[in-house]
BALUMBA-448255 format. One record per residue (C-alpha): residue number from 1; x, y, z. Coordinates in nm, 4 decimals. Example, Ala and Ser with C-alpha at 12.3 -4.5 7.8 and 13.67 -1.06 7.14 Angstrom:
# BALUMBA-448255
@k=1 | x=1.2300 | y=-0.4500 | z=0.7800
@k=2 | x=1.3670 | y=-0.1060 | z=0.7140
# end
This chain:
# BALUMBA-448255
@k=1 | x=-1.7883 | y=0.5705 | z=1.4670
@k=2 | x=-1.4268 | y=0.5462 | z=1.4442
@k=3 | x=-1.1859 | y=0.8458 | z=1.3228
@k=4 | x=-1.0882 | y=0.5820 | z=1.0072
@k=5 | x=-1.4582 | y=0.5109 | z=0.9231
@k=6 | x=-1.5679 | y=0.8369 | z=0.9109
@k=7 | x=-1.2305 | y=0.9373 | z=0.7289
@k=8 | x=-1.3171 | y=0.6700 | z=0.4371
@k=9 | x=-1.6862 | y=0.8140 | z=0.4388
@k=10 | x=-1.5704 | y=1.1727 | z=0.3610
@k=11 | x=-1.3191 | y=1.0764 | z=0.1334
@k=12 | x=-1.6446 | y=0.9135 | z=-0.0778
@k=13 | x=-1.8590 | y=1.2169 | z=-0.0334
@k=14 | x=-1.6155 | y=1.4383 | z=-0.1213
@k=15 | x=-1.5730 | y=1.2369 | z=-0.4677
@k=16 | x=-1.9147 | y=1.2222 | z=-0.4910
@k=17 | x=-1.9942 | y=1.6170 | z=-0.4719
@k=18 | x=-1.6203 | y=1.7241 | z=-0.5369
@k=19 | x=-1.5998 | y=1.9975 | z=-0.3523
@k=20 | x=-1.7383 | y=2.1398 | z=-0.0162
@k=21 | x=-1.6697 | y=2.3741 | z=0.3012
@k=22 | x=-1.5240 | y=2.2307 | z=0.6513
@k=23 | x=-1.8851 | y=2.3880 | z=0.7830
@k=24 | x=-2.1176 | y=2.1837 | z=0.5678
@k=25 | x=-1.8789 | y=1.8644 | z=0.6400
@k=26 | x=-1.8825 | y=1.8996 | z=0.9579
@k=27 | x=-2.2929 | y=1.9187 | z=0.9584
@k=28 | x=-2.2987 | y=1.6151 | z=0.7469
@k=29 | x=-2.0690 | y=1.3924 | z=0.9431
@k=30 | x=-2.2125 | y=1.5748 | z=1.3215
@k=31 | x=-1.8397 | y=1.6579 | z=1.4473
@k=32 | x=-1.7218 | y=1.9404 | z=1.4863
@k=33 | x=-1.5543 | y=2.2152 | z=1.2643
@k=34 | x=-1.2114 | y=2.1261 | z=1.4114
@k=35 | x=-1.2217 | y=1.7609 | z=1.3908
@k=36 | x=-1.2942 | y=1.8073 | z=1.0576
@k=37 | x=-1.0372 | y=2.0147 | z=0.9931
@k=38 | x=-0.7937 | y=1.7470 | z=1.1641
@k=39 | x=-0.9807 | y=1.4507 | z=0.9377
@k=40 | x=-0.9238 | y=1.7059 | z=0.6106
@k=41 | x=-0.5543 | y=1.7303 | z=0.6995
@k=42 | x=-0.5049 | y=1.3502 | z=0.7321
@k=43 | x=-0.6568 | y=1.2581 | z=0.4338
@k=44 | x=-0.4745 | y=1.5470 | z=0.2437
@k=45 | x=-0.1565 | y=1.4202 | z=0.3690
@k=46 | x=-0.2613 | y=1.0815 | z=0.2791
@k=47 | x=-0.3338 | y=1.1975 | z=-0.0978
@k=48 | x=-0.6822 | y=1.0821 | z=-0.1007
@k=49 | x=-0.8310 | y=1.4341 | z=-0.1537
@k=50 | x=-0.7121 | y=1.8501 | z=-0.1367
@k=51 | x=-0.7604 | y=2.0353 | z=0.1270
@k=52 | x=-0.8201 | y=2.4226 | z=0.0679
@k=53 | x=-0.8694 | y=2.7198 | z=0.2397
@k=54 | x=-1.2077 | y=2.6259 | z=0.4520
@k=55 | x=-1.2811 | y=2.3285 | z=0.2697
@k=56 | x=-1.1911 | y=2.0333 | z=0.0372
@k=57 | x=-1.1778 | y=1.9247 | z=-0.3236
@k=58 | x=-1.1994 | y=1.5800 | z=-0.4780
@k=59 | x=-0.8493 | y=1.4502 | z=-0.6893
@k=60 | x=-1.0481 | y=1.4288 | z=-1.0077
@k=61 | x=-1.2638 | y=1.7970 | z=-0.9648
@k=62 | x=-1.2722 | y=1.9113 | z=-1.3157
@k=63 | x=-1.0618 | y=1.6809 | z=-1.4261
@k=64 | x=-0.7633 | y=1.8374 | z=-1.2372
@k=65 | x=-0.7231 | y=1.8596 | z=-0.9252
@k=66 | x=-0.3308 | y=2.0447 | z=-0.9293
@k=67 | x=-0.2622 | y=2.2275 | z=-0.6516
@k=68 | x=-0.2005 | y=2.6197 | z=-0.7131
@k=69 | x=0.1460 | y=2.7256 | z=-0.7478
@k=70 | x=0.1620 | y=2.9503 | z=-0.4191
@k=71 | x=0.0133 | y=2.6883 | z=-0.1465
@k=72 | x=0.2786 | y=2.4253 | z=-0.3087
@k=73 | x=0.5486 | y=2.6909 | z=-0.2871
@k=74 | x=0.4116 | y=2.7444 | z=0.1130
@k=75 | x=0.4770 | y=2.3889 | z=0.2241
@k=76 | x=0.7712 | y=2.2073 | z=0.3681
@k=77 | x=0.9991 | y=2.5511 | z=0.2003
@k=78 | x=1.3148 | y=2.4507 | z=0.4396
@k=79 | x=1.3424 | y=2.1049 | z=0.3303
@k=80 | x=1.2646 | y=2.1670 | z=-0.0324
@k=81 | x=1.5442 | y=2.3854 | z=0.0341
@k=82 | x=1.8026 | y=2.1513 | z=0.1256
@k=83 | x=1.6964 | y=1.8902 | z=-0.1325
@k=84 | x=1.7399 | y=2.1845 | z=-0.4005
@k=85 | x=2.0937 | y=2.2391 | z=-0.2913
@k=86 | x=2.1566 | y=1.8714 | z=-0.2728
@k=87 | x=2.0282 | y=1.7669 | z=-0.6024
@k=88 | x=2.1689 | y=2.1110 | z=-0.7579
@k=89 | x=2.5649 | y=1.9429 | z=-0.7209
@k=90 | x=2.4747 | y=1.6214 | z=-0.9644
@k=91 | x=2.4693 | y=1.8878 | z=-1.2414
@k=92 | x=2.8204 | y=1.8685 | z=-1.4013
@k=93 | x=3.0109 | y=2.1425 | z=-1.6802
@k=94 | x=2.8396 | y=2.0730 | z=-2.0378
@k=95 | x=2.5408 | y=1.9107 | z=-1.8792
@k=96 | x=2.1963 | y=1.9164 | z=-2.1100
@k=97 | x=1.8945 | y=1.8789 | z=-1.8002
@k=98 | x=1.5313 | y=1.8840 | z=-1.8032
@k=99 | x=1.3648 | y=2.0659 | z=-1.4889
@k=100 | x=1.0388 | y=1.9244 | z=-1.4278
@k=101 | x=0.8000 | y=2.2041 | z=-1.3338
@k=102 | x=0.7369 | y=2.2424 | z=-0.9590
@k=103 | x=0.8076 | y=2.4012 | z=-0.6528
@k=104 | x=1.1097 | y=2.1726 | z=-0.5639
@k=105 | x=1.2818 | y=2.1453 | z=-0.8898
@k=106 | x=1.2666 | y=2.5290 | z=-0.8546
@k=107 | x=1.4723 | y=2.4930 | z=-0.6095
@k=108 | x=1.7425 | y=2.3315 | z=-0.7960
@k=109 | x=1.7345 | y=2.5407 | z=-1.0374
@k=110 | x=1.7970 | y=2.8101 | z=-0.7796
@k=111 | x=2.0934 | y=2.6490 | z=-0.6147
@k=112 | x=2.2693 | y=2.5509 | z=-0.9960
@k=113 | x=2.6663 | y=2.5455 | z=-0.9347
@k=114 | x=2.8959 | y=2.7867 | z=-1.0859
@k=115 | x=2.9352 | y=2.5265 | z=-1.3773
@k=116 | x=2.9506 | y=2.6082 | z=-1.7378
@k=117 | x=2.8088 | y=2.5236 | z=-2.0684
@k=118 | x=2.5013 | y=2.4059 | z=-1.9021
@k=119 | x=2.1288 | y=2.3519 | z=-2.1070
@k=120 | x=1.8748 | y=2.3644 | z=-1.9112
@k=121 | x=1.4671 | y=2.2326 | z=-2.0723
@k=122 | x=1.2325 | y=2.3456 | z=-1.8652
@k=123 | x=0.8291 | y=2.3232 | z=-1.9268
@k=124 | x=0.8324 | y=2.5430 | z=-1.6319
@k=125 | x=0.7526 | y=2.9131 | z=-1.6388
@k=126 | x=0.8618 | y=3.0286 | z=-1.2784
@k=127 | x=1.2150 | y=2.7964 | z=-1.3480
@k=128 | x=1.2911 | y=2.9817 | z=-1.6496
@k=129 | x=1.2740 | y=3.3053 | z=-1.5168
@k=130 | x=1.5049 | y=3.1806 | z=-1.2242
@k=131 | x=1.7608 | y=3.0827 | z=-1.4926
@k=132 | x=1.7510 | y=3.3550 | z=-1.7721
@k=133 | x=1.9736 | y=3.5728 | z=-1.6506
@k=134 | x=2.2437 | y=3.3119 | z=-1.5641
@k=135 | x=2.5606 | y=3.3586 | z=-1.7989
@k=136 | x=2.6377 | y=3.0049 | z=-1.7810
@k=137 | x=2.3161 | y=2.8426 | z=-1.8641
@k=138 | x=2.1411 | y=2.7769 | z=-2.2330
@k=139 | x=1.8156 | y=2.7808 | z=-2.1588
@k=140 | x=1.5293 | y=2.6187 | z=-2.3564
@k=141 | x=1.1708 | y=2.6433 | z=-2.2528
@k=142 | x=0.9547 | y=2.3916 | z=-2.4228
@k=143 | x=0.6223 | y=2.5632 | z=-2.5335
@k=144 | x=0.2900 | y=2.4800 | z=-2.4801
@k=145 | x=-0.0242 | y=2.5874 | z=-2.3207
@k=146 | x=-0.0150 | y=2.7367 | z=-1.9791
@k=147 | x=-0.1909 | y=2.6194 | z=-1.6596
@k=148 | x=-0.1861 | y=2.9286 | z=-1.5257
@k=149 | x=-0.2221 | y=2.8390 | z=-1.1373
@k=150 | x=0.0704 | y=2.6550 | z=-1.1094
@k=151 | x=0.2932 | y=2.8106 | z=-1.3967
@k=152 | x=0.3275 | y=2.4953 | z=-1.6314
@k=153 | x=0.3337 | y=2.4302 | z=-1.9986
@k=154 | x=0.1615 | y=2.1444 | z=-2.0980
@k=155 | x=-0.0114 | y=2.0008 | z=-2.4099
@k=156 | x=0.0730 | y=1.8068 | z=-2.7331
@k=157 | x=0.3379 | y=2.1175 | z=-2.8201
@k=158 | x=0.5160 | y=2.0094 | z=-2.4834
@k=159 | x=0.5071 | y=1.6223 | z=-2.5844
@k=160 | x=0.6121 | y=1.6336 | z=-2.9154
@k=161 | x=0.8995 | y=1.8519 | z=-2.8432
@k=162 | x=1.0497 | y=1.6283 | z=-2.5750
@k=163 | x=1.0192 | y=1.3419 | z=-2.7385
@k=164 | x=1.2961 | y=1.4730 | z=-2.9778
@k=165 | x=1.5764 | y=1.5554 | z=-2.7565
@k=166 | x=1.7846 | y=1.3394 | z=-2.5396
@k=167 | x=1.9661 | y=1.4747 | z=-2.2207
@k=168 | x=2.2098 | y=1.3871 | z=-1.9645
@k=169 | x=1.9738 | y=1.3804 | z=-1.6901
@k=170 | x=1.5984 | y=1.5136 | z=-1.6149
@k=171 | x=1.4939 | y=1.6145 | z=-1.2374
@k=172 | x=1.1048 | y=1.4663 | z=-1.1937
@k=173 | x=0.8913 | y=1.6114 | z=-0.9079
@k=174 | x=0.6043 | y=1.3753 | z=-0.7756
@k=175 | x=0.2979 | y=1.4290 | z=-0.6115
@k=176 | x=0.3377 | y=1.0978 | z=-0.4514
@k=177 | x=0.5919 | y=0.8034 | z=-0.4324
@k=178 | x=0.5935 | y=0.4510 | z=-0.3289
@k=179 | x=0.7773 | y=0.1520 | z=-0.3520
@k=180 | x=0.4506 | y=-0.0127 | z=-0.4708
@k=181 | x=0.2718 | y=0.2483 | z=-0.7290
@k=182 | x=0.6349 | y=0.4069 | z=-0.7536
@k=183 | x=0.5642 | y=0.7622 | z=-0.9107
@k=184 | x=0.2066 | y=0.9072 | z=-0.9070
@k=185 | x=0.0506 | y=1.1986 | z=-1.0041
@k=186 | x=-0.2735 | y=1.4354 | z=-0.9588
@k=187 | x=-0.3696 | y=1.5350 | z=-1.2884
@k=188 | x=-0.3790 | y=1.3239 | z=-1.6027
@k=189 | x=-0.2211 | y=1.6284 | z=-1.8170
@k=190 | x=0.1078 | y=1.6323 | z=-1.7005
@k=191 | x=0.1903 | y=1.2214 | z=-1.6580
@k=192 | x=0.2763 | y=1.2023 | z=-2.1050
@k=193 | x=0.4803 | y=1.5184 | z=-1.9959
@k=194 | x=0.6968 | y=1.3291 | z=-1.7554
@k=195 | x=0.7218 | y=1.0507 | z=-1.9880
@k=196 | x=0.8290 | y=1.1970 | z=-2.1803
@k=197 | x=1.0755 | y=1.3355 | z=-1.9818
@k=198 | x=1.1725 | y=1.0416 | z=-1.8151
@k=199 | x=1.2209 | y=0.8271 | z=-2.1843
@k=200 | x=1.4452 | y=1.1533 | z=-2.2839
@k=201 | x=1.6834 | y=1.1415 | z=-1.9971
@k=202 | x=2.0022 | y=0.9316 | z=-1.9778
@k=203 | x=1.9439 | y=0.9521 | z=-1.5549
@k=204 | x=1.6187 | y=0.9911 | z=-1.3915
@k=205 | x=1.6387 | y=1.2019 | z=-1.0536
@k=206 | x=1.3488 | y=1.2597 | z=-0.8912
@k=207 | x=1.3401 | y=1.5586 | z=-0.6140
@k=208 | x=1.0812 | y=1.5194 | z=-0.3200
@k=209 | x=1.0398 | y=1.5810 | z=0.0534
@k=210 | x=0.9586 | y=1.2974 | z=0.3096
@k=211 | x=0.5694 | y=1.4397 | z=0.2795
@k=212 | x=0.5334 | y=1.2536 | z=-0.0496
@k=213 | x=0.6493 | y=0.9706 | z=0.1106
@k=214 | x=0.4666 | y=0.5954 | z=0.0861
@k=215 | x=0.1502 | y=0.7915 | z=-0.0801
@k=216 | x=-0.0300 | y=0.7197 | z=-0.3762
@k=217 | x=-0.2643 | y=0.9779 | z=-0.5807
@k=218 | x=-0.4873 | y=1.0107 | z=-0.8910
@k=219 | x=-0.2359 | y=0.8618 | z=-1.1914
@k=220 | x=0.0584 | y=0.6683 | z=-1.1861
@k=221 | x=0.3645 | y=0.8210 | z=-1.4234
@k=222 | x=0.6155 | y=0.4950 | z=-1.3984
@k=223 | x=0.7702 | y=0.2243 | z=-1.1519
@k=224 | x=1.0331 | y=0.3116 | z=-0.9857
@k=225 | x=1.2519 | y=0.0883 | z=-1.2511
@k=226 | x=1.3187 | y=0.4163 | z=-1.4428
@k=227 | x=1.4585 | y=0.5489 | z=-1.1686
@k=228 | x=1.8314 | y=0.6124 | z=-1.1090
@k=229 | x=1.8695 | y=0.8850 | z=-0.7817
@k=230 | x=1.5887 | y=1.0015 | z=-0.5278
@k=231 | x=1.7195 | y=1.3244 | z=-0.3364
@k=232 | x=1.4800 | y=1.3670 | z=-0.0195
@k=233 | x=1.5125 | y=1.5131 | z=0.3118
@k=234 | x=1.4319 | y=1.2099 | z=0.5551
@k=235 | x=1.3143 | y=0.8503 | z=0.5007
@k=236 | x=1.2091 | y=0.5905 | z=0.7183
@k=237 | x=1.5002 | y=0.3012 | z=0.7286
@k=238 | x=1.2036 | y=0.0268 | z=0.5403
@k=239 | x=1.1211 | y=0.2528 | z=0.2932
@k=240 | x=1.5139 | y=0.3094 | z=0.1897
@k=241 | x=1.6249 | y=-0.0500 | z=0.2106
@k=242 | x=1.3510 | y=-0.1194 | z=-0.0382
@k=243 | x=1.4145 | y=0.1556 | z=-0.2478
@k=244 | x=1.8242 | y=0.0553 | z=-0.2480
@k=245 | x=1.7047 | y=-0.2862 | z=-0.3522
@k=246 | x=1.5490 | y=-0.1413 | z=-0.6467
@k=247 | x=1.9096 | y=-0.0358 | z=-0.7116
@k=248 | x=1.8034 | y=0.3313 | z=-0.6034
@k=249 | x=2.0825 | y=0.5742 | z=-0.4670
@k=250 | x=1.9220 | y=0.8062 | z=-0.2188
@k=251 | x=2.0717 | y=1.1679 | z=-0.1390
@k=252 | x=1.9871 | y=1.2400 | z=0.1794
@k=253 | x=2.0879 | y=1.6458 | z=0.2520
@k=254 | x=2.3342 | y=1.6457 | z=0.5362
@k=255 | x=2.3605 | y=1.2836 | z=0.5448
@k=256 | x=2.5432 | y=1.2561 | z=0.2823
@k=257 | x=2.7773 | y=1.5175 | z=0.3280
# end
């Protein structure tokens, strides 16, 4: 059997019994523990299932399948970084921004310029601790009910107060992105969040590093017709020509410096 065989028949197992350890996978499929582990990490970086510590989970397990705050904080921190400090000089004096919740709009928010009379809306709880002690920020956090592994508010409260504000721009994470499914996501509680977002904002400006990249998960959020500015760390030269013809400007840390 071929690697991409036996990839596509874990990926249906593991939807079928949503979760399981690398050692019973690797008894069920007769490879070994670290050839599973290599097929796990492929098809987690493909976004057709999670891959945890000694195992893997299906994208629709309980009917979220969101990746815990700390493991997302853990991955690619250098070039969520960069993108963060890149994305962070869009923000202009008397600015009103939403910060999607995640680890790389965290970063953003870390790197804000020394500008003033800046609102930030934020549904995220980690972001508005990074921010409350900034003199020059006004800082709004939207309410809701907590998912506590990853630090977001989400829920009806969260819709209902977004969809009465408008701001200058809103900074979306993704879980995945492609030209084709543009903006996807792994749980089906956050996407009328980030619609909400997204219809609030004057600019859309979504934040995400290369691994993201030509992926597609669980829920799409929107085409990439809503939006205005990706800031990522590297993309492959067919990817950005199709994403310029879109009318997309890319930020590209260093690059565009």
């Amino acid at each position: 059997m071929f690697a991409f065989e036996r990839q596509e028949l874990i990926v249906n197992y593991v939807n079928k019994v949503k979760k399981d350890s690398v050692k019973s996978l690797s008894k069920q499929f007769n490879v070994s523990e670290v050839t599973m582990r290599r097929d796990l990490k492929e098809l987690s970086e493909k976004g057709l299932l999670i891959k945890t510590h000694g195992g893997a989970l299906s994208l629709n397990h309980n009917l979220s399948s969101e990746i815990p705050y700390a493991r997302k904080f853990s991955t690619n921190v250098e070039s969520k970084r960069e993108i963060g400090k890149a994305a962070a000089k869009i923000i202009e004096e008397n600015d009103v921004v939403i910060f999607d919740a995640g680890s790389t709009t965290l970063e953003v928010a870390a790197h804000l310029p020394n500008v003033k009379n800046v609102t930030v809306i934020t549904n995220d709880i980690k972001i508005a601790m990074v921010l409350a002690s900034n003199p020059n920020i006004s800082l709004i956090v939207t309410g809701g009910i907590l998912q506590k592994s990853v630090y977001t508010l989400v829920g009806p409260m969260t819709e209902n107060f977004l969809s009465t504000i408008h701001v200058n721009k809103a900074f979306l994470g993704a879980d995945a992105l492609s030209v084709d499914y543009g903006i996807t996501n792994r749980t089906m509680q956050e996407i009328p969040i980030k619609r909400a977002m997204i219809e609030a904002a004057e600019e859309v400006i979504v934040v995400v590093d290369h691994s993201k990249l030509n992926k597609k998960v669980f829920a799409q959020i929107c085409d990439l017709k809503k939006v205005n500015k990706i800031v990522i760390d590297k993309i492959d030269s067919d990817t950005k020509e199709a994403f310029m013809k879109i009318g997309i400007q890319l930020i590209i840390p260093n690059k565009n410096e």
